[in-house]
C-alpha positions as CSV (number, residue, x, y, z in Angstrom):
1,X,0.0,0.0,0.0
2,X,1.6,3.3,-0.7
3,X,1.0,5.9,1.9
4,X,2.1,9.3,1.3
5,X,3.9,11.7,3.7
6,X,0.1,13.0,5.3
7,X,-1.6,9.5,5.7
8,X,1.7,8.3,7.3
9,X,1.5,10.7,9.7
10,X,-2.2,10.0,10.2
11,X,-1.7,6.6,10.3
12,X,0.9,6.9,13.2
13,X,-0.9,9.5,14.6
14,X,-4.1,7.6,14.7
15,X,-2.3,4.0,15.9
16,X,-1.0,6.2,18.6
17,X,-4.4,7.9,19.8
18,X,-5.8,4.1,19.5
19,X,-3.1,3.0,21.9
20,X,-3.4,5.2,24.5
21,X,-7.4,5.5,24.5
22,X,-7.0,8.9,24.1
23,X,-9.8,11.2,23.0
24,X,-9.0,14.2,21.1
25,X,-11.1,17.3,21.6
26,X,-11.7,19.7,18.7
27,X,-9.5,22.8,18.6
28,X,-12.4,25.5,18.3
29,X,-14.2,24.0,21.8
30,X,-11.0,24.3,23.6
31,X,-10.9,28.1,22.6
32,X,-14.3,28.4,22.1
33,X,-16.7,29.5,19.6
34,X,-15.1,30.9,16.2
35,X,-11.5,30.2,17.6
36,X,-8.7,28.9,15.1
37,X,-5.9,28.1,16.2
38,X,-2.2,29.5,14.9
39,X,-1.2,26.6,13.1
40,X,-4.4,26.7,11.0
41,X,-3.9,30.1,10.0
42,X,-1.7,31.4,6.8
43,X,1.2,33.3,8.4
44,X,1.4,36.2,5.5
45,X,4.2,38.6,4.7
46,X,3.4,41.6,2.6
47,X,5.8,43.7,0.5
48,X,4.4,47.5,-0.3
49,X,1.7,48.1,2.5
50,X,0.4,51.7,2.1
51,X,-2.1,52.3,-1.0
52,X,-3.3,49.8,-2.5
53,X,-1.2,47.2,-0.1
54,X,-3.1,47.8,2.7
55,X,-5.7,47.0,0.6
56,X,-4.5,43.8,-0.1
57,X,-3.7,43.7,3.6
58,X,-6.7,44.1,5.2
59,X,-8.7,41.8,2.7
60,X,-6.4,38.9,3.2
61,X,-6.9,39.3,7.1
62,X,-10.8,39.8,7.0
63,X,-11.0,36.5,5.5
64,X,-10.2,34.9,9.2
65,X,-8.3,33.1,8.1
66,X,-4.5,34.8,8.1
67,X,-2.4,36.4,10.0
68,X,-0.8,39.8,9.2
69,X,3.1,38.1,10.5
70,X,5.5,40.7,8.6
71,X,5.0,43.7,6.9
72,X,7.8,45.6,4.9
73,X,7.8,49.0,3.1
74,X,10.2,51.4,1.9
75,X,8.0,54.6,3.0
76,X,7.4,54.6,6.5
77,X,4.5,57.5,6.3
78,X,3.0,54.7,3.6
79,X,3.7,52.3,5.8
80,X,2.1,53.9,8.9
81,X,-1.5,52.8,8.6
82,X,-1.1,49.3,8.2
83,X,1.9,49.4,10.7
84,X,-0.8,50.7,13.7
85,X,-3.5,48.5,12.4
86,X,-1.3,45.3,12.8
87,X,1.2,45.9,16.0
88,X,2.5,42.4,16.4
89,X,3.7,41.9,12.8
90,X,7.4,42.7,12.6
91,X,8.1,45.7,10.4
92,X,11.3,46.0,7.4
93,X,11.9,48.3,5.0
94,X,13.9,46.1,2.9
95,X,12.2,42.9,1.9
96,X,15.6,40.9,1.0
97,X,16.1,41.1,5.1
98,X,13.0,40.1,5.8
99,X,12.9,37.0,3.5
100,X,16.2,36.2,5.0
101,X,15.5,36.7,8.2
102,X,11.7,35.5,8.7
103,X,11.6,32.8,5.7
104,X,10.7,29.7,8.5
105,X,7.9,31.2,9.9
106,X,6.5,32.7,6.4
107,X,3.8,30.7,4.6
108,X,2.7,33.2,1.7
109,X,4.0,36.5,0.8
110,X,1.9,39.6,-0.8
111,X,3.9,42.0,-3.2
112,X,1.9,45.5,-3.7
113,X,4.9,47.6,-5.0
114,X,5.5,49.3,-8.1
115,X,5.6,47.2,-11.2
116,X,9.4,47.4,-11.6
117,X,9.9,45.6,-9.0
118,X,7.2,43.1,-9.3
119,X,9.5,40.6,-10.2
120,X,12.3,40.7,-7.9
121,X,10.3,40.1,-5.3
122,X,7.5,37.9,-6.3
123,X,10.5,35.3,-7.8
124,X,12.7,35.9,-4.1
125,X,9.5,34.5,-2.1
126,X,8.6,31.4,-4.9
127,X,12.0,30.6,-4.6
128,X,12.0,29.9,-1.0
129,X,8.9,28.2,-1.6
130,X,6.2,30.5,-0.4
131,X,2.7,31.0,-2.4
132,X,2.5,35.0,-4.0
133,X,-0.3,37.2,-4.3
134,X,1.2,40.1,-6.6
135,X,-0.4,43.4,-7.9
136,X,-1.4,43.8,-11.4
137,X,0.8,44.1,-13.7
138,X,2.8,40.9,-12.4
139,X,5.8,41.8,-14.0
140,X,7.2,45.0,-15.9
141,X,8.6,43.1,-19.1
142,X,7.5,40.7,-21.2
143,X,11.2,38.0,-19.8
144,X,9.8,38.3,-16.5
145,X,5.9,37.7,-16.8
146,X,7.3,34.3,-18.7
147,X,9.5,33.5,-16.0
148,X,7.3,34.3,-13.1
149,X,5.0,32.1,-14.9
150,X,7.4,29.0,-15.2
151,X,8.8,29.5,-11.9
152,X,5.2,29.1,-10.3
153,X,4.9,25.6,-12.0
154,X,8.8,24.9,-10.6
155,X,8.4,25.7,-7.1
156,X,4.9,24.3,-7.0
157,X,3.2,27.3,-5.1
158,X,-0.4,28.7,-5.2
159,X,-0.2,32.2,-7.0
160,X,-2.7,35.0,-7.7
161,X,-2.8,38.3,-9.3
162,X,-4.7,41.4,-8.2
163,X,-7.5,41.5,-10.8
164,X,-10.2,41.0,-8.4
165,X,-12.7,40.7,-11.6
166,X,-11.6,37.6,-12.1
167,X,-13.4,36.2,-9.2
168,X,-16.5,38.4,-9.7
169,X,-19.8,36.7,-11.3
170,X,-19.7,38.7,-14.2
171,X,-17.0,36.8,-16.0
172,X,-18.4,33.7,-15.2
173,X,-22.2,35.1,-16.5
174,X,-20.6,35.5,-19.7
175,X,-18.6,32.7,-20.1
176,X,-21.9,30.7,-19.4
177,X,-24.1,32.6,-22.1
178,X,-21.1,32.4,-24.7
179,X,-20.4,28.6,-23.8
180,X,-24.7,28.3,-24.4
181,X,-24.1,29.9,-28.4
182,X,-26.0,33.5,-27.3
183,X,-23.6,35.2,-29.3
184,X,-22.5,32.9,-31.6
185,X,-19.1,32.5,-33.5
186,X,-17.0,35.1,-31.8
187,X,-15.4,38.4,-34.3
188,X,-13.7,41.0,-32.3
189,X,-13.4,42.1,-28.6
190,X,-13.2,45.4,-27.6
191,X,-11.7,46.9,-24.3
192,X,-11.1,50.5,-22.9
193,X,-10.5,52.7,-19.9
194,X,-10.0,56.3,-19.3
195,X,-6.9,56.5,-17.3
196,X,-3.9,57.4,-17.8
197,X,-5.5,59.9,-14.6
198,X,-2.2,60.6,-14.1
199,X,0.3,62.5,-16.3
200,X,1.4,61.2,-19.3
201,X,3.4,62.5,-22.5
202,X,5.7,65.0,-20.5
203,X,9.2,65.5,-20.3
204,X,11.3,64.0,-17.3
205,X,11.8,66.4,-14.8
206,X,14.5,68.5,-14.7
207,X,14.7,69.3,-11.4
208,X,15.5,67.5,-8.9
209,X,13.6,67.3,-5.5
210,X,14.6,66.4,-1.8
211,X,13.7,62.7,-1.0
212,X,10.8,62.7,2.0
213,X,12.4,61.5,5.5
214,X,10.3,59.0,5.5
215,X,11.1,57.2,2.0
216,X,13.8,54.8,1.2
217,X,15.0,55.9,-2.0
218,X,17.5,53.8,-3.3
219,X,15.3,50.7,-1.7
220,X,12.3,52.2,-3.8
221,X,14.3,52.7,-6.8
222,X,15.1,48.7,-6.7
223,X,15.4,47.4,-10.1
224,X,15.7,50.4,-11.7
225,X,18.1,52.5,-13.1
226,X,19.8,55.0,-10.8
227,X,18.2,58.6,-11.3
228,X,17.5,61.8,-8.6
229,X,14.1,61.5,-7.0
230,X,11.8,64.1,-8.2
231,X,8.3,65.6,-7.0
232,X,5.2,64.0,-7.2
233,X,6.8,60.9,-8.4
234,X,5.8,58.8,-5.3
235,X,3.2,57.5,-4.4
236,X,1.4,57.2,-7.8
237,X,2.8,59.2,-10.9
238,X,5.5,56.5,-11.1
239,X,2.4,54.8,-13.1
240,X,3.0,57.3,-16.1
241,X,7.2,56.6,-16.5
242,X,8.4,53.7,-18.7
243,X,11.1,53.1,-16.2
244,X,8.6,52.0,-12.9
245,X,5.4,52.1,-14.2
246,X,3.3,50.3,-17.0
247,X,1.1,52.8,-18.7
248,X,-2.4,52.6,-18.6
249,X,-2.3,49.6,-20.1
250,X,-0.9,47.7,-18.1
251,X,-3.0,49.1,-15.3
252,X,-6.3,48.5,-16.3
253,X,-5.5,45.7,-18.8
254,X,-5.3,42.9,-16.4
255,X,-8.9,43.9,-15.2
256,X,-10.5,44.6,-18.6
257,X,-8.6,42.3,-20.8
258,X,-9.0,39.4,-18.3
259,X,-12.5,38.0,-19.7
260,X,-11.5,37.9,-23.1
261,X,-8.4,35.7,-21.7
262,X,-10.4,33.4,-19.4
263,X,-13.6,33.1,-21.8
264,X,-12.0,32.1,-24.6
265,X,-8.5,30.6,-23.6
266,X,-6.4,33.2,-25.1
267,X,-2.9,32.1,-24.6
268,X,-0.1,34.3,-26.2
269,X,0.2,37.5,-28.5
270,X,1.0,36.6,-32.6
271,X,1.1,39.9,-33.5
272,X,0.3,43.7,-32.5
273,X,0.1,47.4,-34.0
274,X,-0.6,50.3,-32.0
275,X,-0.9,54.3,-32.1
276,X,-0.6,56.5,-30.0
277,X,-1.6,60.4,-28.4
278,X,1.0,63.3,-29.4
279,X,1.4,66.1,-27.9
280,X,2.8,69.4,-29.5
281,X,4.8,71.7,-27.3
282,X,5.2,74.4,-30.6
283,X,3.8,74.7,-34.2
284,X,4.2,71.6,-36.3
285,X,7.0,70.5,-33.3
286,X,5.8,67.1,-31.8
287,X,7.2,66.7,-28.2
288,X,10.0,63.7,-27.8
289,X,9.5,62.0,-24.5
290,X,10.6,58.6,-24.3
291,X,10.5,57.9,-20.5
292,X,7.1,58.7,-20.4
293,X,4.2,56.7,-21.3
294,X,1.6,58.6,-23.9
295,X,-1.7,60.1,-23.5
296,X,-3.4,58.1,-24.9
297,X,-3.3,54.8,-27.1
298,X,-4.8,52.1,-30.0
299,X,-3.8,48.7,-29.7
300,X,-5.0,45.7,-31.7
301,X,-3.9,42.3,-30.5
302,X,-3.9,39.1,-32.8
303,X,-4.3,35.6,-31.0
304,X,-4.2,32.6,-32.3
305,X,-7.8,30.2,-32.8
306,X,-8.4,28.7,-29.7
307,X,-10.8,25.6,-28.9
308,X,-13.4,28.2,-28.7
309,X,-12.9,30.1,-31.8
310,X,-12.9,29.0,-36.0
311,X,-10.0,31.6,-36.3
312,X,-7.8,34.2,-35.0
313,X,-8.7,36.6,-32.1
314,X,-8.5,40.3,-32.6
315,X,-8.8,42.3,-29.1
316,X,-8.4,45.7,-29.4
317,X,-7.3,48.0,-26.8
318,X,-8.3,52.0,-26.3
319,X,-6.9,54.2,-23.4
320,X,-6.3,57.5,-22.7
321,X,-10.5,58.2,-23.2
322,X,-10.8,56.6,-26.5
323,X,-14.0,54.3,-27.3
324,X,-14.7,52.3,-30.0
325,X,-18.1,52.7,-31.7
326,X,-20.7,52.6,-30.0
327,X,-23.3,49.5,-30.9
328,X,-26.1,50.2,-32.8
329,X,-28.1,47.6,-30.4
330,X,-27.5,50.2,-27.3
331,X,-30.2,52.5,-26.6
332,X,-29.1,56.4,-26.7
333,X,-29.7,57.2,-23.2
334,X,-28.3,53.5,-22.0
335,X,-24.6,53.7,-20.7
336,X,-21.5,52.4,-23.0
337,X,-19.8,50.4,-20.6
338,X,-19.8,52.3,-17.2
339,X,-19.3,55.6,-19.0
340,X,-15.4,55.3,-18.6
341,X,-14.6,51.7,-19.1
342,X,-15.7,49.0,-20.8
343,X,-15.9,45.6,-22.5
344,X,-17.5,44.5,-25.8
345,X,-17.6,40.9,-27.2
346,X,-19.1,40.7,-30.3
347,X,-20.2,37.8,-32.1
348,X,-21.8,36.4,-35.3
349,X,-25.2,36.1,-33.7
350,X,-24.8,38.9,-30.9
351,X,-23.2,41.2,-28.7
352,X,-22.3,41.3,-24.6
353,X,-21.6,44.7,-22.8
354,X,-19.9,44.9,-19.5
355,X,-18.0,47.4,-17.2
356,X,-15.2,47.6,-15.4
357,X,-13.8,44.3,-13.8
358,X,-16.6,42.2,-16.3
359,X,-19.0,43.6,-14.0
360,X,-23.1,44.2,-14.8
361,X,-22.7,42.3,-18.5
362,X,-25.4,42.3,-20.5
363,X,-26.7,41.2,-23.9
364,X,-27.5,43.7,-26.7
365,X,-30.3,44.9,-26.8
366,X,-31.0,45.3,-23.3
367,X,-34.5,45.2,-24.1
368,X,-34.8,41.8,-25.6
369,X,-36.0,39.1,-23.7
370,X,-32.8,36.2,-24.4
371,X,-32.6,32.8,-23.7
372,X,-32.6,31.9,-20.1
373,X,-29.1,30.2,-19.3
374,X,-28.9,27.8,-16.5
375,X,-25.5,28.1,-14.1
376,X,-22.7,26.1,-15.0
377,X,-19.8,27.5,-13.2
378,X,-19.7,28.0,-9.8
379,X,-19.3,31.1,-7.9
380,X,-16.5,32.4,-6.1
381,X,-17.7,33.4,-2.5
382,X,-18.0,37.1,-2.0
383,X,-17.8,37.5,-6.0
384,X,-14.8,39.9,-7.1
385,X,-14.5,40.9,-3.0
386,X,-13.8,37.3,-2.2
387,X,-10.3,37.1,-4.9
388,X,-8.0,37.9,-1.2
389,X,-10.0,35.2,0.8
390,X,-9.8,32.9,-2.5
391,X,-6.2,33.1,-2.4
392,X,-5.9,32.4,1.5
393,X,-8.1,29.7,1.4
394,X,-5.9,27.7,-1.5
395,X,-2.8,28.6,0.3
396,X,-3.7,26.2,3.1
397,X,-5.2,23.5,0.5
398,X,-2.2,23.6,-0.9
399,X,-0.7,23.5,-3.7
400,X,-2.9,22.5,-6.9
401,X,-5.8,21.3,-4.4
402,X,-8.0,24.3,-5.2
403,X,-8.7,26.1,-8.5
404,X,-7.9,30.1,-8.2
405,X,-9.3,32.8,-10.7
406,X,-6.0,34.3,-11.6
407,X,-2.9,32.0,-11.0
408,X,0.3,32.4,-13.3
409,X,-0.8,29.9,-15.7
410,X,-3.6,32.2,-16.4
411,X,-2.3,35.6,-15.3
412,X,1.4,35.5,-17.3
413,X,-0.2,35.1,-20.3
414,X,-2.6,37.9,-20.4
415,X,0.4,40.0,-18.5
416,X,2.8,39.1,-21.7
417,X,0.1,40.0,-24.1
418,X,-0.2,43.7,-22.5
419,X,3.0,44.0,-22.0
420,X,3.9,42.9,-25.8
421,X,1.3,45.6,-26.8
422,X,3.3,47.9,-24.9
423,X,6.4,46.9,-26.9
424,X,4.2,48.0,-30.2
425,X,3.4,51.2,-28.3
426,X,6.8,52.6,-27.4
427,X,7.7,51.5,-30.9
428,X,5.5,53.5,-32.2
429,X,7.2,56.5,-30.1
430,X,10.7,55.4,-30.6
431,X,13.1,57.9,-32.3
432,X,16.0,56.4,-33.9
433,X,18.7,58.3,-36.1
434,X,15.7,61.3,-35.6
435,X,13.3,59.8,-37.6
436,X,10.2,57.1,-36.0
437,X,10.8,53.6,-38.2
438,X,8.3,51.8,-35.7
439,X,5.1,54.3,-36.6
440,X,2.7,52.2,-38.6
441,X,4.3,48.7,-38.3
442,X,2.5,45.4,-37.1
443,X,5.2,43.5,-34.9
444,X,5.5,40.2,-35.5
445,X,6.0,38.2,-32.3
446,X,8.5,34.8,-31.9
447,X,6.7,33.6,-29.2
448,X,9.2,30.8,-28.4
449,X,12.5,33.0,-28.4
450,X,10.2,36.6,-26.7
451,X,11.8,38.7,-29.6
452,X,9.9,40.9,-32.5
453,X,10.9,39.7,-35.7
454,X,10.7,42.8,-37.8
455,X,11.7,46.0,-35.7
456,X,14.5,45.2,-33.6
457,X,14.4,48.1,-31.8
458,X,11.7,47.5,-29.4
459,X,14.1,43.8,-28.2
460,X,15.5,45.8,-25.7
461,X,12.8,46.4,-23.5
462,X,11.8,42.8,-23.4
463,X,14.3,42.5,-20.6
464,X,15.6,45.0,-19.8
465,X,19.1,45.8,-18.1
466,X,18.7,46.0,-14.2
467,X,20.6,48.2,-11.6
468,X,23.9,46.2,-10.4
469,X,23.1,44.6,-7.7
470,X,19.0,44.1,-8.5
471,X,19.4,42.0,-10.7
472,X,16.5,39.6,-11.7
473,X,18.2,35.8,-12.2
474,X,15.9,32.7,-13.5
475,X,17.0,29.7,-15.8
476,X,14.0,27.9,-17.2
């Protein structure tokens, strides 16, 4: 009889109690009603804790079922909510101590930092062998969403990404009335938000401002590349500077773009074009600013046919306030997406509307009665404000013992896609030899060697070159 590592120790456990006629009492009655006791909670350590990390924070402890053990932040003033909220978890401001330090009595470890240094992190915890929850983006560049992804299967630990939509109903309300034919054979998806609401298409400051007491510059500055601080750039404009930040793409992406991935089993980018806002800062004088992420920008995606589709997937992305056309199915006073945001499958047969996050979908026309479609998937509890407890709860299954709406194998896919749209978007912006060669190109994607095939240009920020001594290292 084989007997794995648990039902050994249940086996000897059991034969034990047997021997002894002992009776064991329930944990909860010894500490009474609701108790749990330490060793059945998830002992958490979170990375970036002010913003939208205390977020994460407080959701994974109002699911009863973690513990707050460690928190580390480069900002102490950030820091300083979270800090008072939880006084018995041990405070860093450098995470590579507090892995070192703390890894034996760390279960799972939460990374809500800037996207640049996404990846440092999230790989320093898998490698010791703790399950990650990490913001949205995952990673910065397109090398380390893949090997995020890989190193999730290596290690063997429960992963999820911050797109709470993933877990909401919606996306599992559409999937069902797709799955049932409603709109037939699929044509084109359409997603958009309104952000950047930060700046975008300026010049990099040229002055230089005095880092705040109570931030840990060079800490914050990680991955990368040495520079002066300057103002405004913490806590959130970092969003708006290729160097840190993603665009608005890669912030609202993952939420709007995750549907189309989950529905129909998109996998990886073949090809992409994009165009982008300009700004003029004189007559006929287009500004230059290649730090900084644009206004606004078009992005069509080409996937390959799926099980779910007779061909190729086109997805096209619109930020910076653009909208596609509005459907002639939508009634003039009805709302296009949530007025800002939005999501728009549409199909041979039909069309599906939905908001932010997949939330409220609908089929066009609103005011058609459509088949009724019975549930087939279930429900995550606590819809999109259940993802944290989600997470928690698989932790202590265990590794593949419980399904999760946005692990790696899910998650680095649709990050690579945004972030290989991204490549066709600063390629479009790229000045070389004072003239703009990516403009009006489709990149061609080799998805097995992460290059573009016909602009070599836009290779280098597929990986790109870290500060010495933040380095990110993985071999697949």
């Amino acid at each position: 009889m084989d007997i794995t590592n648990k039902s050994r120790r249940d086996f000897i456990k059991t034969a034990a109690i047997a021997a002894a006629g002992i009776t064991i009492v329930p944990r909860h009655v010894l500490g009474g009603t609701g108790y749990r006791a330490p060793s059945d909670m998830l002992q958490i350590a979170s990375i970036g804790v002010g913003g939208m990390g205390q977020s994460d924070v407080n959701n994974f402890f109002k699911s009863g079922k973690a513990n707050i053990a460690y928190l580390c932040d480069v900002d102490t003033a950030r820091a300083k909510n979270s800090v008072e909220k939880f006084p018995k978890a041990k405070f860093y401001t450098d995470f590579r101590e507090m892995l070192d330090k703390e890894h034996a009595h760390i279960d799972a470890v939460s990374i809500s930092t800037p996207d640049h240094n996404h990846a440092i992190q999230t790989l320093a915890a898998m490698q010791l062998n703790k399950h990650v929850y990490v913001q949205k983006p995952m990673a910065h560049d397109v090398w380390e969403a893949r090997a995020l992804t890989d190193a999730a299967k290596k290690y063997k630990v429960v992963t999820q990404m911050g797109n709470q939509g993933a877990s909401g109903d919606g996306v599992r309300q559409m999937r069902e009335w797709i799955d049932a034919g409603l709109i037939g054979d699929l044509e084109e998806i359409y997603c958009w938000t309104d952000r950047p609401v930060w700046p975008q298409g300026i010049s990099w400051p040229a002055q230089k401002a005095k880092v705040p007491s109570s931030l840990d510059w060079d800490k914050w500055l990680g991955t990368a590349p040495q520079t002066d601080y300057f103002d405004k750039l913490v806590p959130f404009n970092w969003r708006g500077w290729w160097p840190y930040g993603t665009g608005a793409l890669g912030d609202m992406g993952c939420h709007n773009m995750e549907a189309p991935f989950s529905i129909y089993g998109l996998q990886y980018v073949k090809d992409v074009q994009a165009s982008v806002g300009s700004v003029y800062v004189d007559e006929f004088k287009r500004g230059y600013f290649p730090e900084s992420c644009p206004p606004s920008s078009y992005a069509t995606l080409t996937f390959p046919k799926t099980a779910k589709t007779k061909g190729d997937v086109k997805v096209h992305w619109m930020d910076g306030g653009i909208q596609p056309p509005r459907p002639e199915e939508l009634g003039p006073n009805e709302m296009f997406g949530d007025g800002g945001n939005g999501i728009l499958f549409i199909g041979k047969k039909g069309k599906i509307l939905a908001d932010t996050y997949a939330a409220n979908p609908r089929l066009l026309p609103t005011d058609k009665k459509h088949k009724e479609v019975k549930q087939k998937y279930a429900r995550v509890e606590g819809g999109a404000s259940g993802h944290w407890a989600q997470w928690v709860e698989g932790c202590l299954a265990g590794y593949g013992n419980m399904e999760m709406s946005s692990p790696f194998e899910i998650a680095g896919p649709l990050t690579e896609a945004l972030l290989m749209a991204n490549l066709a978007i600063r390629g479009s912006d790229l000045r070389v030899d004072n003239k703009y060669p990516g403009r009006g190109l489709k990149l061609l994607w080799d998805n097995d060697n992460m290059r573009v095939t016909n602009f070599d240009d836009v290779n280098q920020f597929v990986k790109r070159t870290y500060r010495p001594g933040w380095e990110v290292n993985y071999t697949f």
